[in-house]
PDB file of N, CA, C and O in Angstrom:
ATOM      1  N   UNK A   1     -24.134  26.299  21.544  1.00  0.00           N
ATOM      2  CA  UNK A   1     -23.228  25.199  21.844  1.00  0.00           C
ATOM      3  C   UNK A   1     -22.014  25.734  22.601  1.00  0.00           C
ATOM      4  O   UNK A   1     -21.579  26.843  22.291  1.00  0.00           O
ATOM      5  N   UNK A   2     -21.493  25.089  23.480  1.00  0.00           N
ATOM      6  CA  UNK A   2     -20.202  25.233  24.188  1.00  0.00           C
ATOM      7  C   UNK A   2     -18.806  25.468  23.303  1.00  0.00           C
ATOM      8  O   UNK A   2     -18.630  25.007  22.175  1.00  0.00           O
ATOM      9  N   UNK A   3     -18.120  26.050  23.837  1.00  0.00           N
ATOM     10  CA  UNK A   3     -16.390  25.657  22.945  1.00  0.00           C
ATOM     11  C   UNK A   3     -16.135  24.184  23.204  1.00  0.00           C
ATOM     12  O   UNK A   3     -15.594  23.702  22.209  1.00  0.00           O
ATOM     13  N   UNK A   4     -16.270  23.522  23.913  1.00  0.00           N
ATOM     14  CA  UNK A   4     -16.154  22.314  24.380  1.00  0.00           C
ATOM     15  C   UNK A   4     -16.761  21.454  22.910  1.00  0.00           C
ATOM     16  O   UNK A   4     -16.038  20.632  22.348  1.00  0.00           O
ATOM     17  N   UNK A   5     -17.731  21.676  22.560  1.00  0.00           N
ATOM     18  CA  UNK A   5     -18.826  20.990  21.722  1.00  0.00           C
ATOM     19  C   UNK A   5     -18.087  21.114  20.626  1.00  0.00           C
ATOM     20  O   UNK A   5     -17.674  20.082  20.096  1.00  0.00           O
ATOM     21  N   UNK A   6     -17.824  22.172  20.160  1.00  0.00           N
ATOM     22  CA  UNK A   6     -17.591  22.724  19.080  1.00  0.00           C
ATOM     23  C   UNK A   6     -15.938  22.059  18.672  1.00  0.00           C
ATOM     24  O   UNK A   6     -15.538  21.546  17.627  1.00  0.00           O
ATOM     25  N   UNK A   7     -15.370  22.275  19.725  1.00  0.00           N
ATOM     26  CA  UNK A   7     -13.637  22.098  19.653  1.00  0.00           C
ATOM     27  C   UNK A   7     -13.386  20.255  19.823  1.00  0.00           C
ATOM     28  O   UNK A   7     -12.268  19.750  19.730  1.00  0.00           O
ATOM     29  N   UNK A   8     -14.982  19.249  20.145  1.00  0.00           N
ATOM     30  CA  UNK A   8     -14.480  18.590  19.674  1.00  0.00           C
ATOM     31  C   UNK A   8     -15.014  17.696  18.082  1.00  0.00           C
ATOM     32  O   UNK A   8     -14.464  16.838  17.392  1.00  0.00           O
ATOM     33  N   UNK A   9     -16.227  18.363  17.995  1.00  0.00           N
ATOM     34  CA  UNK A   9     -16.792  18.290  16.688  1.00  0.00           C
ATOM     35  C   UNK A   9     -15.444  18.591  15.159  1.00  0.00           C
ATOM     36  O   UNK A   9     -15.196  18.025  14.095  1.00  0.00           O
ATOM     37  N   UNK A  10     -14.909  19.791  15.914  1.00  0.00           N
ATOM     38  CA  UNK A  10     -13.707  19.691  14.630  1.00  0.00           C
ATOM     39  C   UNK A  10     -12.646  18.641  14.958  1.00  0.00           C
ATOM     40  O   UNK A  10     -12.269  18.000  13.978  1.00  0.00           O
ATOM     41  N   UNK A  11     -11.970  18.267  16.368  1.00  0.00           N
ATOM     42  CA  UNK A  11     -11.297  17.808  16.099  1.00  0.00           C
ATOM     43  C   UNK A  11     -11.615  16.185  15.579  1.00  0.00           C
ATOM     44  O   UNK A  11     -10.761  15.354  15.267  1.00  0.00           O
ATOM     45  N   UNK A  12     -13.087  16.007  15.588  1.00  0.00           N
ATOM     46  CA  UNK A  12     -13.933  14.407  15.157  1.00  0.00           C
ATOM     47  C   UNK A  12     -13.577  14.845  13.863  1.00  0.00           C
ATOM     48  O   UNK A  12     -12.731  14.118  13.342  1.00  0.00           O
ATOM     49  N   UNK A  13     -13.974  15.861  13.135  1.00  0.00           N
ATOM     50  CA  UNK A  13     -13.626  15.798  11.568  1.00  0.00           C
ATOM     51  C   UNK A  13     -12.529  15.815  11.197  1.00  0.00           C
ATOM     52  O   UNK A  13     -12.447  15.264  10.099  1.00  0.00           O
ATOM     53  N   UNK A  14     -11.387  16.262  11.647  1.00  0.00           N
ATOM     54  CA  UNK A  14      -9.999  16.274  11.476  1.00  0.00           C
ATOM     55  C   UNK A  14      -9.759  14.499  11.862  1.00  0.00           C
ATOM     56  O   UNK A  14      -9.870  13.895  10.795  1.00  0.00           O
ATOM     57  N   UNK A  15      -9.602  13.957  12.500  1.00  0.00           N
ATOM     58  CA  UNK A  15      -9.593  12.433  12.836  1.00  0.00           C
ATOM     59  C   UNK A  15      -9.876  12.077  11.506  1.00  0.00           C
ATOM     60  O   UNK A  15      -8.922  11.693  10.830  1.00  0.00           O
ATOM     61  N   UNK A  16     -11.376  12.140  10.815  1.00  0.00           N
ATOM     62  CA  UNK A  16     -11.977  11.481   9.833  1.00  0.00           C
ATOM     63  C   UNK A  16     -11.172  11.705   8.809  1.00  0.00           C
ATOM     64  O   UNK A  16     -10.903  10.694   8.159  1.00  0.00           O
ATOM     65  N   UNK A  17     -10.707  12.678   8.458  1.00  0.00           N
ATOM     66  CA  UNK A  17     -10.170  13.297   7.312  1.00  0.00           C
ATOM     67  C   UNK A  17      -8.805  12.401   7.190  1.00  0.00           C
ATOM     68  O   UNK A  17      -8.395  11.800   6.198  1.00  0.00           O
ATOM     69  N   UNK A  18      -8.250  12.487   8.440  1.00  0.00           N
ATOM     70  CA  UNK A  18      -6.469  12.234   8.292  1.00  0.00           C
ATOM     71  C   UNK A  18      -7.209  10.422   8.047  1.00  0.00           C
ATOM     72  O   UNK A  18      -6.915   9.860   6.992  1.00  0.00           O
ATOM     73  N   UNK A  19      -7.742   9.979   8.648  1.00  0.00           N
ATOM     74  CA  UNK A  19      -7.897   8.394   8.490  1.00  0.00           C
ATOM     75  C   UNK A  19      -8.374   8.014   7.043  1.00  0.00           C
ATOM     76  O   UNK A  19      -7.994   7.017   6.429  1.00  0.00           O
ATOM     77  N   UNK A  20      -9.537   9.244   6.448  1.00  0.00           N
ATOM     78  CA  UNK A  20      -9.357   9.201   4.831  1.00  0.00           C
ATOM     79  C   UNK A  20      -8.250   9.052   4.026  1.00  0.00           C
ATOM     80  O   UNK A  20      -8.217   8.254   3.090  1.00  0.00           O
ATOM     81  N   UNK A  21      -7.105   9.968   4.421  1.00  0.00           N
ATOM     82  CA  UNK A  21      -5.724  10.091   3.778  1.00  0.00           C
ATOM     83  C   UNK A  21      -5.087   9.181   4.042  1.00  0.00           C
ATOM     84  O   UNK A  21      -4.401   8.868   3.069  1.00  0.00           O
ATOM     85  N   UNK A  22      -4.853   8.227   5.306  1.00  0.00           N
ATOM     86  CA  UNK A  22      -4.683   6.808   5.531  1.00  0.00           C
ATOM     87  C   UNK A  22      -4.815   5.723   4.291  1.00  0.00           C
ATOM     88  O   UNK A  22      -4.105   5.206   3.428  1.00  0.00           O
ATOM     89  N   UNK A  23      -5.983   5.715   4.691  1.00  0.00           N
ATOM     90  CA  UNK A  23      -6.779   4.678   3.323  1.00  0.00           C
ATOM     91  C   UNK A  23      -6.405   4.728   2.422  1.00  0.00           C
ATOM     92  O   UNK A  23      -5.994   3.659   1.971  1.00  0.00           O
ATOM     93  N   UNK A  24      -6.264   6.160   1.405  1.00  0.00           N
ATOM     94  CA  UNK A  24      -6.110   6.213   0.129  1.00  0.00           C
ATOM     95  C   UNK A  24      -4.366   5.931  -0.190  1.00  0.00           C
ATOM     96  O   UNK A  24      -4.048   5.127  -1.067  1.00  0.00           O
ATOM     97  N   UNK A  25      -3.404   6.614   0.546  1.00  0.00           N
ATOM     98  CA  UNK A  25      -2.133   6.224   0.637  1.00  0.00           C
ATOM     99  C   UNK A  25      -2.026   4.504   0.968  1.00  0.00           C
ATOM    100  O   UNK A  25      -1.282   3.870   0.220  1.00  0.00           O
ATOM    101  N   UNK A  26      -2.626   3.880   1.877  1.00  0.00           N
ATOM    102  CA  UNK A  26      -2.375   2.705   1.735  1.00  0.00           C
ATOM    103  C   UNK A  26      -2.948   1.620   0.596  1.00  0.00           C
ATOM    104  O   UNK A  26      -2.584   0.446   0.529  1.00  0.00           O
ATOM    105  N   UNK A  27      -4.019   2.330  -0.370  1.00  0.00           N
ATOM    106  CA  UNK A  27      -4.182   1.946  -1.299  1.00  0.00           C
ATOM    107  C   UNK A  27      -3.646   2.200  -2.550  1.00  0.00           C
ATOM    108  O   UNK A  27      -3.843   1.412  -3.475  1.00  0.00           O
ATOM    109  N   UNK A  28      -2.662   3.714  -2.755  1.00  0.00           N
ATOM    110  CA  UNK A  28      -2.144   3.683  -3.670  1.00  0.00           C
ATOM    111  C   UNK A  28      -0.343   3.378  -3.640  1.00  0.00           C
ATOM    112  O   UNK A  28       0.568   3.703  -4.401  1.00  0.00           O
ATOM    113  N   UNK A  29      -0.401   2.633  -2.421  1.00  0.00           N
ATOM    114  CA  UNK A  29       1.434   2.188  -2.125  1.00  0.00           C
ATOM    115  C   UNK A  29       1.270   0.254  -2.246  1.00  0.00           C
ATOM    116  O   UNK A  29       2.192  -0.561  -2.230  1.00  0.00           O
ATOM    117  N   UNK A  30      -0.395  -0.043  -2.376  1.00  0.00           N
ATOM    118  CA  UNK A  30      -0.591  -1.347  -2.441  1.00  0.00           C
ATOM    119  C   UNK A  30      -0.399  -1.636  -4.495  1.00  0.00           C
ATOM    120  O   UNK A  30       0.227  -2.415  -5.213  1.00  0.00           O
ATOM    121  N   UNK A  31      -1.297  -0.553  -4.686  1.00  0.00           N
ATOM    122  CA  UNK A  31      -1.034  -0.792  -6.288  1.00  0.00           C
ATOM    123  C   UNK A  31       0.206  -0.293  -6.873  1.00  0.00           C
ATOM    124  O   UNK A  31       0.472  -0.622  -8.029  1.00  0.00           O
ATOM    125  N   UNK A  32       1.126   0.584  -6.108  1.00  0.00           N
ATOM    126  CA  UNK A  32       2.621   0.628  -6.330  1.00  0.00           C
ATOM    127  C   UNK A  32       3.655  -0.308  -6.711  1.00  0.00           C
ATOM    128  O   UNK A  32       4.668  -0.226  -7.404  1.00  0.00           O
ATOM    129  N   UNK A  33       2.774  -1.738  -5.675  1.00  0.00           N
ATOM    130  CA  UNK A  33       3.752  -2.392  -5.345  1.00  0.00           C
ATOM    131  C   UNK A  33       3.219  -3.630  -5.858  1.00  0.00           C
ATOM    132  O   UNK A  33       3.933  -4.627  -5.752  1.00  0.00           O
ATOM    133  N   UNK A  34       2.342  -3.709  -6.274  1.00  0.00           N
ATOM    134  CA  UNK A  34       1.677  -4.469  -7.576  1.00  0.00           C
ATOM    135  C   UNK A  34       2.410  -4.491  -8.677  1.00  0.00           C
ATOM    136  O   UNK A  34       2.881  -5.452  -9.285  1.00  0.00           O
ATOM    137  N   UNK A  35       2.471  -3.303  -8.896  1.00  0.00           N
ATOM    138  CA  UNK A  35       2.663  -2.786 -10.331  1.00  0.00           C
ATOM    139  C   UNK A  35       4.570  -3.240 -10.882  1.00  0.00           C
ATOM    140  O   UNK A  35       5.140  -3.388 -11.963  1.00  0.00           O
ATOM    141  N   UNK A  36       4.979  -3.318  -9.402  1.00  0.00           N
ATOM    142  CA  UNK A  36       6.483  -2.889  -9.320  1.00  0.00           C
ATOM    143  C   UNK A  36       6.993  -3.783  -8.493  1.00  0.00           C
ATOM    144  O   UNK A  36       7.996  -3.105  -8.270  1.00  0.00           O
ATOM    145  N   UNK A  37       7.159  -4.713  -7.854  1.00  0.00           N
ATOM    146  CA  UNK A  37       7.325  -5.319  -7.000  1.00  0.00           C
ATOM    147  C   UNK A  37       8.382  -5.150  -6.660  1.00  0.00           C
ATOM    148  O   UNK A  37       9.161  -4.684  -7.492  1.00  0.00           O
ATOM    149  N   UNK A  38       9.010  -5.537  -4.915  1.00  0.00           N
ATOM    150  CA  UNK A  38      10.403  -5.413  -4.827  1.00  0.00           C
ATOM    151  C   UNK A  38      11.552  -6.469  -5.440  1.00  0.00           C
ATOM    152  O   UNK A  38      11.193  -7.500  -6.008  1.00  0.00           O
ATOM    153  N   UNK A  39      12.928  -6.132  -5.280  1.00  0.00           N
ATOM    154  CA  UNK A  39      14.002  -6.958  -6.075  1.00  0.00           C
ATOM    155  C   UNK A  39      13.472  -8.103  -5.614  1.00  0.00           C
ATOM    156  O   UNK A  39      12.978  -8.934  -6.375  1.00  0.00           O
ATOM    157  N   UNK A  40      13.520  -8.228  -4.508  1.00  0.00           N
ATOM    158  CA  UNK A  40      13.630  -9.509  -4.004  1.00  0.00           C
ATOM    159  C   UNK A  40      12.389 -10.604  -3.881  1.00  0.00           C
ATOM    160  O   UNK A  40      12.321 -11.688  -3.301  1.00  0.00           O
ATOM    161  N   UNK A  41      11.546  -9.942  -4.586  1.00  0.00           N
ATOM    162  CA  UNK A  41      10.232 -11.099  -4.866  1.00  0.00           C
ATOM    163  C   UNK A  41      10.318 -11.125  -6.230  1.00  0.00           C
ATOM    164  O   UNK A  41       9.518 -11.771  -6.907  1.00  0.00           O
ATOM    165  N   UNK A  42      11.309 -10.414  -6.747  1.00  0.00           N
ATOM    166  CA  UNK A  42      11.370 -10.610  -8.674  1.00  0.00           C
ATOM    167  C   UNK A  42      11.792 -12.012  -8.508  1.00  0.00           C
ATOM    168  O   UNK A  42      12.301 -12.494  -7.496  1.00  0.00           O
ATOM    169  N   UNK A  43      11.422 -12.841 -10.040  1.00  0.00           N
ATOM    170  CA  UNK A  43      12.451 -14.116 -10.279  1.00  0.00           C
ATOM    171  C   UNK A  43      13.408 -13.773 -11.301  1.00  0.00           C
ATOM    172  O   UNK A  43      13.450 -13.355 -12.458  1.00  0.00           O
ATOM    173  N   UNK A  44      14.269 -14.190 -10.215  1.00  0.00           N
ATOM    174  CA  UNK A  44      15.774 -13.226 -11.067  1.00  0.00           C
ATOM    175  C   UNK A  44      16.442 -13.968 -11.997  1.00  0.00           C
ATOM    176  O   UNK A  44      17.265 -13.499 -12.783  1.00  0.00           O
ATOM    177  N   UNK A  45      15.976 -15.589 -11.902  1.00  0.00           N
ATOM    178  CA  UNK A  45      16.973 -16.779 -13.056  1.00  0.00           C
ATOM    179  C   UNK A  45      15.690 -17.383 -13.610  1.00  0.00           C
ATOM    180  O   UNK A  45      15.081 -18.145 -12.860  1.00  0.00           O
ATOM    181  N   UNK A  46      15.091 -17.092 -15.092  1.00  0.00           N
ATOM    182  CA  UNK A  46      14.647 -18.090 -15.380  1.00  0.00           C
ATOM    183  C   UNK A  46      15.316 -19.223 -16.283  1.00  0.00           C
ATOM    184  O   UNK A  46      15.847 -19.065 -17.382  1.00  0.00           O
ATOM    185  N   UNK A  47      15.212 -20.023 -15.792  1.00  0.00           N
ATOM    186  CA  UNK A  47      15.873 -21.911 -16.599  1.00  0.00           C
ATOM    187  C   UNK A  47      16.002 -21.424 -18.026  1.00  0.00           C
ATOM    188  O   UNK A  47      15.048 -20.924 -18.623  1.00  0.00           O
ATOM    189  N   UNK A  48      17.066 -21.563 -18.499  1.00  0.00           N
ATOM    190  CA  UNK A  48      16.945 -21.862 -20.273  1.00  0.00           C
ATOM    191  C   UNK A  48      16.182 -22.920 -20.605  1.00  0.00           C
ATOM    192  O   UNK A  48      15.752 -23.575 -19.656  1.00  0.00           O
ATOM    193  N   UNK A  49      15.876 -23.289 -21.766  1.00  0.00           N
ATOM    194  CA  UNK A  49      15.490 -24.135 -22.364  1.00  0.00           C
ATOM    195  C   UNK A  49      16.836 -25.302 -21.922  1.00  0.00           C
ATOM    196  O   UNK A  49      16.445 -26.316 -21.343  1.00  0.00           O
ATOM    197  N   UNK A  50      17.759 -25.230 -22.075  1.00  0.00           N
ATOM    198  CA  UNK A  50      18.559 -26.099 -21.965  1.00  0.00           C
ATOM    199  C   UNK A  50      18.837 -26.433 -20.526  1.00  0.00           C
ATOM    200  O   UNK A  50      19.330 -27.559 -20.450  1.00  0.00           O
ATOM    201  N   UNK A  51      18.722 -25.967 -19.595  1.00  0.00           N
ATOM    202  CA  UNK A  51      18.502 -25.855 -18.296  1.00  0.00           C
ATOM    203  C   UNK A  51      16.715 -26.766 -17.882  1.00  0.00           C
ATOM    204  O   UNK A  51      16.515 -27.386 -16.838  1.00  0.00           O
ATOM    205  N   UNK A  52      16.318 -26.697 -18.313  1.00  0.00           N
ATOM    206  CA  UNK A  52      14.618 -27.279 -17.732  1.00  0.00           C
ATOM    207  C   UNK A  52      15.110 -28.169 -18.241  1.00  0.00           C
ATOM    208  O   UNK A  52      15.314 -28.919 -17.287  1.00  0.00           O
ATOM    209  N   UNK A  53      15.611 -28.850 -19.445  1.00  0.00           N
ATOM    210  CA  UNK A  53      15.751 -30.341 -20.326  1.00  0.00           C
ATOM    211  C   UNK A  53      16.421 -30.761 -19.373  1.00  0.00           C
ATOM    212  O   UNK A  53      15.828 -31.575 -18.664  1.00  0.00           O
ATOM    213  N   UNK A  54      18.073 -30.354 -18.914  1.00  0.00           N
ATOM    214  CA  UNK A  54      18.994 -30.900 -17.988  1.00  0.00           C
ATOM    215  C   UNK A  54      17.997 -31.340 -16.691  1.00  0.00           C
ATOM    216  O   UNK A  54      17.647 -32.519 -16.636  1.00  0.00           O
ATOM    217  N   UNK A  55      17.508 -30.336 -15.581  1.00  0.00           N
ATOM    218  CA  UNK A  55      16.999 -30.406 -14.976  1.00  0.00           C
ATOM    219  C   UNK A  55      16.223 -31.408 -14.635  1.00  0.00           C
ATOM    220  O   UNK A  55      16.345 -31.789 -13.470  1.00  0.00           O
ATOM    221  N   UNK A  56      15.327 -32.046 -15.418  1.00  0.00           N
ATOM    222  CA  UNK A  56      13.914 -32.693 -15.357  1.00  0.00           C
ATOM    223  C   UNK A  56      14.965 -34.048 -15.734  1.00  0.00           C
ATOM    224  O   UNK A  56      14.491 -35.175 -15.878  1.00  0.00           O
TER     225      UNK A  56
END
């Protein structure tokens, strides 16, 4: 085989590899953020009881 062949056979597996590490980081920053959500999708006031009665 050529250096040509060869030099791009590794760099095809290097591609594969880093796009593996892709995947798995974007799957474990998805269940991060599952788990944890940011401030600002928390619900930060829930109604008292006396608050839902007023309310409604």
């Amino acid at each position: 085989m050529s250096i040509i062949c060869i030099t791009l056979k590794i760099l095809a597996i290097i591609t594969f590899a880093f796009a593996i590490a892709l995947a798995v980081l974007a799957i474990q920053e998805r269940i991060r953020l599952k788990q944890n959500p940011p401030r600002h999708l928390k619900d930060v006031h829930t109604p008292t009881v006396k608050e839902a009665i007023k309310n409604d």
